[in-house]
C-alpha positions in Angstrom: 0.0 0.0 0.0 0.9 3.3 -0.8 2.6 6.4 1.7 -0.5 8.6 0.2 -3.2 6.2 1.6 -1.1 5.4 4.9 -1.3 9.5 4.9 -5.4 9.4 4.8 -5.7 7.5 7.5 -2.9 9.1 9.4 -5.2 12.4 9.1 -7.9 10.6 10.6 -5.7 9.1 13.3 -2.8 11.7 13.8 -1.4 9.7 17.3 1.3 7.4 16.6 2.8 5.2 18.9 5.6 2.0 18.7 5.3 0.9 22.4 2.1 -1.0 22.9 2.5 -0.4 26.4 1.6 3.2 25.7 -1.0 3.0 23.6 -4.3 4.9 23.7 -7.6 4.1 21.8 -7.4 5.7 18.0 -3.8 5.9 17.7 -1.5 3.9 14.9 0.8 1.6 15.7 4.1 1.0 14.2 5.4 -2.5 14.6 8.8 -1.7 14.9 11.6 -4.1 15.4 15.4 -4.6 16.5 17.4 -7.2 17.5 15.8 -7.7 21.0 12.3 -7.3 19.9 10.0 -7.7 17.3 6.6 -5.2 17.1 4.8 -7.4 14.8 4.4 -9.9 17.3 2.0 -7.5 19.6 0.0 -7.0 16.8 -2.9 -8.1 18.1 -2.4 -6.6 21.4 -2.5 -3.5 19.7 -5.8 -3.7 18.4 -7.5 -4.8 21.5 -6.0 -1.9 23.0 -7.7 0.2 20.4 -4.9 1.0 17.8 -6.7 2.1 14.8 -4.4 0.5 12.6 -1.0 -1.6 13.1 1.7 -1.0 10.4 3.7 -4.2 10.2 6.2 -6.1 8.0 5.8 -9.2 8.6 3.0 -12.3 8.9 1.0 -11.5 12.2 -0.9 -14.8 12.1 -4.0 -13.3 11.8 -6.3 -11.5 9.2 -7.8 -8.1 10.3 -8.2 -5.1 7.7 -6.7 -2.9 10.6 -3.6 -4.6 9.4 -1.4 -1.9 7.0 1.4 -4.7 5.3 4.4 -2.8 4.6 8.1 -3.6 3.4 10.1 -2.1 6.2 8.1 -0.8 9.3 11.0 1.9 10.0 11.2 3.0 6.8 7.9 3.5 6.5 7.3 5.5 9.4 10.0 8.2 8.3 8.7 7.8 4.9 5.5 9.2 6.3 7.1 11.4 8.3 8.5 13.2 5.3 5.0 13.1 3.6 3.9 14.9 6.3 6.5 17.6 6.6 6.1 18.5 3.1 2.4 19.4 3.5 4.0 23.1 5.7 5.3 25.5 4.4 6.8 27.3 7.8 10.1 27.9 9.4 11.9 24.1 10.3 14.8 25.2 12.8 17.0 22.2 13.2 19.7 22.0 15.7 22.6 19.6 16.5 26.2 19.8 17.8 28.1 17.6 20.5 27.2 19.6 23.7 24.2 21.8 24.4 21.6 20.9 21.8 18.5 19.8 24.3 19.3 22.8 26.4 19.7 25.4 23.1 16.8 23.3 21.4 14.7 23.9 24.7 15.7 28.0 24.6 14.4 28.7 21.3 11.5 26.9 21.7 10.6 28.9 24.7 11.3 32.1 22.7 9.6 31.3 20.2 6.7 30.1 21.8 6.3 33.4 23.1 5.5 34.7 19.2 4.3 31.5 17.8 2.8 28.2 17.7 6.1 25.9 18.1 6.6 22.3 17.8 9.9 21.0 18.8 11.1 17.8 19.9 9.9 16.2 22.9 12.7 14.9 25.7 15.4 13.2 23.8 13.7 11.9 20.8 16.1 13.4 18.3 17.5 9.7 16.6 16.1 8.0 14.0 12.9 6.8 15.3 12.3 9.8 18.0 12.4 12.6 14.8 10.2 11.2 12.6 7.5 10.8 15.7 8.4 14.0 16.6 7.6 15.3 13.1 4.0 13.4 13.2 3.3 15.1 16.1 2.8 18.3 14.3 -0.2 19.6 14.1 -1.6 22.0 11.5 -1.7 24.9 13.8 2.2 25.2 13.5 3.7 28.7 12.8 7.8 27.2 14.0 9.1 24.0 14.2 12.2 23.4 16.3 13.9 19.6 15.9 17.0 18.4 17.6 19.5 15.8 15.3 21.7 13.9 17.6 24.1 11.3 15.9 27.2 9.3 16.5 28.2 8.6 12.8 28.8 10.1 9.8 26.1 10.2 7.0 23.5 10.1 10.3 22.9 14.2 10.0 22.5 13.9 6.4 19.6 10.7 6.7 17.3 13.0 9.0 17.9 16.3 7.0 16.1 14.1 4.3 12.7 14.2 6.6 13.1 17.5 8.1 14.1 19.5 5.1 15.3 22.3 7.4 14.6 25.8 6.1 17.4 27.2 9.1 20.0 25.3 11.1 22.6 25.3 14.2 25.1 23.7 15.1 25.8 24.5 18.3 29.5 23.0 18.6 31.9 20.3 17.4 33.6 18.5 20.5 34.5 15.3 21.6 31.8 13.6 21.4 31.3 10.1 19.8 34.6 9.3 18.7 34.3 6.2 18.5 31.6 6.0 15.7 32.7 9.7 14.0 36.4 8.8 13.4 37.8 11.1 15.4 37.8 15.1 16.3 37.4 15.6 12.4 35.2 13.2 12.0 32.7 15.0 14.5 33.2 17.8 12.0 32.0 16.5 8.8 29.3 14.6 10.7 27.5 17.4 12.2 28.5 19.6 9.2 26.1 17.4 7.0 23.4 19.9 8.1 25.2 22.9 7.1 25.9 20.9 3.8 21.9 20.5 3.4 21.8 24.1 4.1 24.1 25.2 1.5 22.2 23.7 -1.4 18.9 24.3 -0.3 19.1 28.1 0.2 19.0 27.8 3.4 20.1 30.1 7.1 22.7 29.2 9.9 22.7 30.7 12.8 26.5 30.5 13.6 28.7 30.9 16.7 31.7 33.5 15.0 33.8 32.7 18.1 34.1 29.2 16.9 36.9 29.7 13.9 36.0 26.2 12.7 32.0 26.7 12.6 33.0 30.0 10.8 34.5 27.5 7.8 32.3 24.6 8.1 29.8 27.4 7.3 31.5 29.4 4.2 28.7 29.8 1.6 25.6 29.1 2.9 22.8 31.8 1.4 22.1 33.8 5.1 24.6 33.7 7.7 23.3 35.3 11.3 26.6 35.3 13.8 26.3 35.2 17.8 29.5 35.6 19.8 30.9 37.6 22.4 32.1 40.2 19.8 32.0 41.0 16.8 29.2 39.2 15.7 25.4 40.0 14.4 24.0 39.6 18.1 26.9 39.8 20.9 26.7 38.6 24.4 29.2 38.2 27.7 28.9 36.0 31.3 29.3 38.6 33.8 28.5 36.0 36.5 27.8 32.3 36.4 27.8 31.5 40.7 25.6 30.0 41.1 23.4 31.0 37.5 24.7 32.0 34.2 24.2 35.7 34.1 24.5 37.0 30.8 25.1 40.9 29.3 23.5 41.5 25.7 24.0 44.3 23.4 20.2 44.4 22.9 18.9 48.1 23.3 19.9 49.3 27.1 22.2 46.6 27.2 19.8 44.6 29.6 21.1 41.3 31.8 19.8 38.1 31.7 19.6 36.1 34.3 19.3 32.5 33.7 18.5 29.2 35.9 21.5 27.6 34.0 24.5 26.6 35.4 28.4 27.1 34.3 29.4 30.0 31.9 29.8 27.4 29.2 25.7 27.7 28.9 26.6 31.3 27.1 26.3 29.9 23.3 23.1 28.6 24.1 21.6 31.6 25.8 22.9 33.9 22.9 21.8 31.7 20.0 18.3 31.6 21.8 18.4 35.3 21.3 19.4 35.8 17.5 16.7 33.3 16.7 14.5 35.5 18.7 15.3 38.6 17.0 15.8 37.5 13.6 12.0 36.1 13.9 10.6 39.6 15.5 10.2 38.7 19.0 10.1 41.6 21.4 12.9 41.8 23.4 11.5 41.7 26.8 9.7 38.2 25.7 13.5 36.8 24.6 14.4 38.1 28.0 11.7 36.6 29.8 11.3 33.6 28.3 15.3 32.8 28.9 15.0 33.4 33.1 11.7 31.8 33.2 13.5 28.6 31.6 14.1 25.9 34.1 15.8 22.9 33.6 14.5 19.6 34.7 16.4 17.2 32.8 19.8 16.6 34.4 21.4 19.0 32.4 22.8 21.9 34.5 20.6 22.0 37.5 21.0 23.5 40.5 19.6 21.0 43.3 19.0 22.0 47.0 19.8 18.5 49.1 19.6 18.7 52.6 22.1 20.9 53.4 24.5 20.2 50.1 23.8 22.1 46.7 24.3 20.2 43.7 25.2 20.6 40.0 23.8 18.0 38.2 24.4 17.6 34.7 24.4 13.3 34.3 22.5 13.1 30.9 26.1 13.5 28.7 29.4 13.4 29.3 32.0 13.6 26.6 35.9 15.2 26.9 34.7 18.6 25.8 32.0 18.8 28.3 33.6 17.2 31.2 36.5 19.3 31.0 33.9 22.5 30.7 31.7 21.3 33.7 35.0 21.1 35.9 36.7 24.1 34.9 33.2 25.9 35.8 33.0 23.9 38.9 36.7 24.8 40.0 35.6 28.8 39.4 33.1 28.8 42.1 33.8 30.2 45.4 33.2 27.8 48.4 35.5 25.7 51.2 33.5 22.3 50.4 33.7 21.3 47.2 33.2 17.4 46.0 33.1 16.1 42.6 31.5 12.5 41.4 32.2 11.9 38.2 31.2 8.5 36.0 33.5 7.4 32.9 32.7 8.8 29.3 31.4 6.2 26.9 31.7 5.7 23.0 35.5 7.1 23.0 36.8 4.2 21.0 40.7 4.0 21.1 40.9 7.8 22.5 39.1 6.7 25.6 42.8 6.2 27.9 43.7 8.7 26.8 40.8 10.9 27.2 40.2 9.7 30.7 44.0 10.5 32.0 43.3 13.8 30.8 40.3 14.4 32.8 42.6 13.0 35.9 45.4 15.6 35.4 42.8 18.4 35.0 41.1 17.3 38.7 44.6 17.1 39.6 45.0 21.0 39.0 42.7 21.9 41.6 42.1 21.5 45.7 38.8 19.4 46.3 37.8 18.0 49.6 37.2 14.9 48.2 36.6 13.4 44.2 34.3 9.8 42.9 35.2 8.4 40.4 32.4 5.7 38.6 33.2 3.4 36.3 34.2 3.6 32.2 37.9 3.5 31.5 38.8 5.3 35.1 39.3 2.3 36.0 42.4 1.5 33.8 43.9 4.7 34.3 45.9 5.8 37.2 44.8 8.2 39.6 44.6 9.0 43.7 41.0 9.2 43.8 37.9 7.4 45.3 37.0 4.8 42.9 33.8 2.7 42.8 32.7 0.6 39.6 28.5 1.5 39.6 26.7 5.0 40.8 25.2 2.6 43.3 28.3 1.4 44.9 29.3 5.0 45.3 25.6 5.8 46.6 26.0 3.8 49.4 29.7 4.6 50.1 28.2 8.3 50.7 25.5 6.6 52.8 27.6 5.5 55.4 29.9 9.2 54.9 27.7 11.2 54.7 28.1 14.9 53.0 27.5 17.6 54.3 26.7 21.7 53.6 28.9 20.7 50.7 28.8 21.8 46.8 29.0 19.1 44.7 29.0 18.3 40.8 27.5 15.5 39.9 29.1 14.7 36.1 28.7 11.2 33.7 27.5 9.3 30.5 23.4 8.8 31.2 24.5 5.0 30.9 26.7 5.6 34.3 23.3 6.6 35.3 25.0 9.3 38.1 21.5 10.3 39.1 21.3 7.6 41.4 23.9 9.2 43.8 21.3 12.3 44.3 19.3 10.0 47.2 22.4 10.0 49.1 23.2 13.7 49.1 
């Protein structure tokens, strides 16, 4: 059967879901499957929990004309996706980069949303299953749409382009990050560059931070350049204070503050590009403003947590070389006699990862802490004089029984060291 007619009865049933444990009465379901399960065999649970229709690829054992027989259930859905997109004819802002894209991605769409009706991409669905849901999710009151592209390969960028079609574009760094699958430093480069690439034959805009020398010529001859940067740029902003919030100085009109709920300086790129997209898309200054210190995050990325007695920086959803070393530099800056760090290994680093640990050790080395954690990853083949526990939940109940107290502490790691858990014992 055809994308058109799967369309029809999308419009009549605009709810998708691929977890039948989710599923609601009237919405399509999309038998997905990997190599630990198989979404053609819940079929039938689908239907008698009210799917409309169940997209699947393969026998079900059963005849129903709620069945929609496809080649490739994945490819279909994006397929769709892409059918969908194409029916709008609206701004599509997609973002990516190896640090900060949920927390820039959630920015704009709060400025935006101050203007306009603005889609964007719920939690962390930004691979190649959460974007194309997060494309059906549109709805045809849209005005912006704001989608985040994460990737750990090369050509992955390119692939979801292909169902955005983004009419504008950020990137909002190039780090370590993914090494392992991007080939190295330069390999993050070209991989994330794809959506400049798509931008620069499809007349489209990049928002682009000029302090970055090597976004400045990934970015060479795209149709509209609009720079952010601390200088020198279209839209120009500095941290005057980041203890404990990012405060950040603009060069709007009267040179007014913001003051964020973010933590660590290194938020800066994502609180300025928040603003150019604001005011290149109208949006009254004191709404940009607004909409930035009303923004609270709630995701374990760069939150400020009061327990007990301790404060706590957590930022456990990603951890990479780039942002580590950022999150400790920041950490070292601020100004109090009982600092502790816990820290879990960075994943996906390939044959850098040694390496990349030992440098994290020598940088916690440069500074007086009252006491550092280590978790897990590749700290454990690297020297160091530290506390050392393999899981967060060995080093949870080592602070059980030591308790911590009126203490600042940093909570850092990869979301599989799963660093959170260490939270209940603070």
């Amino acid at each position: 059967m055809s994308i058109e007619k799967l369309y029809e009865i999308y419009l009549q049933y605009p709810q998708v879901q691929t977890d039948t444990r989710k599923i609601s009465k009237g919405e399509i379901f999309f038998a997905l499957k990997g190599p630990n399960f198989n979404g053609n065999k819940f079929a039938k649970q689908a239907l008698e929990m009210g799917a409309a229709l169940v997209v699947a690829d393969e026998e079900t054992g059963f005849t129903d004309e709620r069945i929609f027989p496809v080649e490739n259930v994945l490819e279909t859905l994006q397929q769709l996706a892409l059918h969908h997109r194409k029916q709008f004819k609206i701004p599509f802002i997609a973002i990516t980069g190896s640090n900060g894209k949920t927390t820039t991605k959630e920015l704009v769409h709060a400025v935006l949303s101050t203007k306009y009706k603005t889609y964007t991409t719920q939690g962390n669905l930004n691979n190649h299953i959460g974007i194309p849901l997060t494309m059906l999710a549109i709805r045809n009151d849209v005005e912006m749409a704001v989608i985040e592209m994460g990737a750990n390969h090369q050509k992955e960028i390119e692939s979801y382009c292909r169902i955005v079609l983004p009419t504008y574009g950020i990137i909002t760094n190039c780090g370590k990050a993914h090494l392992e699958g991007f080939g190295g430093v330069e390999g993050v480069r070209k991989g994330k560059g794809e959506l400049y690439d798509f931008l620069r034959v499809n007349n489209g805009t990049a928002f682009v931070m000029w302090d970055y020398d090597y976004l400045r010529d990934m970015s060479k001859d795209i149709p509209e350049i609009i720079t952010y940067g601390t200088s020198g740029s279209d839209y120009n902003g500095q941290a005057v204070q980041s203890e404990p919030f990012l405060e950040v100085k603009t060069d709007l009109p009267g040179n007014p503050k913001i003051h964020s709920q973010l933590v660590g300086d290194y938020n800066l790129p994502n609180i300025l590009v928040a603003v150019t997209v604001g005011k290149y898309f109208s949006v009254e200054d004191k709404e940009i403003i607004m909409a930035i210190e009303n923004y609270n995050p709630s995701n374990s990325r760069s939150q400020l947590v009061q327990k007990g007695t301790n404060q706590v920086i957590l930022d456990a959803y990603n951890a990479n070389p780039t942002s580590m070393r950022a999150a400790i530099e920041n950490f070292a800056r601020q100004h109090h006699d009982n600092k502790r760090i816990l820290i879990g290994g960075m994943m996906e680093m390939g044959e850098e990862s040694l390496h990349e640990h030992a440098d994290i050790i020598s940088l916690l080395q440069k500074f007086t802490w009252q006491d550092v954690i280590l978790v897990g990853g590749d700290f454990a083949h690297v020297p160091h004089p530290f506390r050392f526990f393999n899981t967060s939940v060995e080093a949870s109940d080592w602070l059980k029984a030591n308790p911590v107290k009126q203490a600042l502490v940093l909570v850092k790691g990869s979301r599989s060291m799963q660093m959170e858990k260490v939270m209940d014992s603070l």
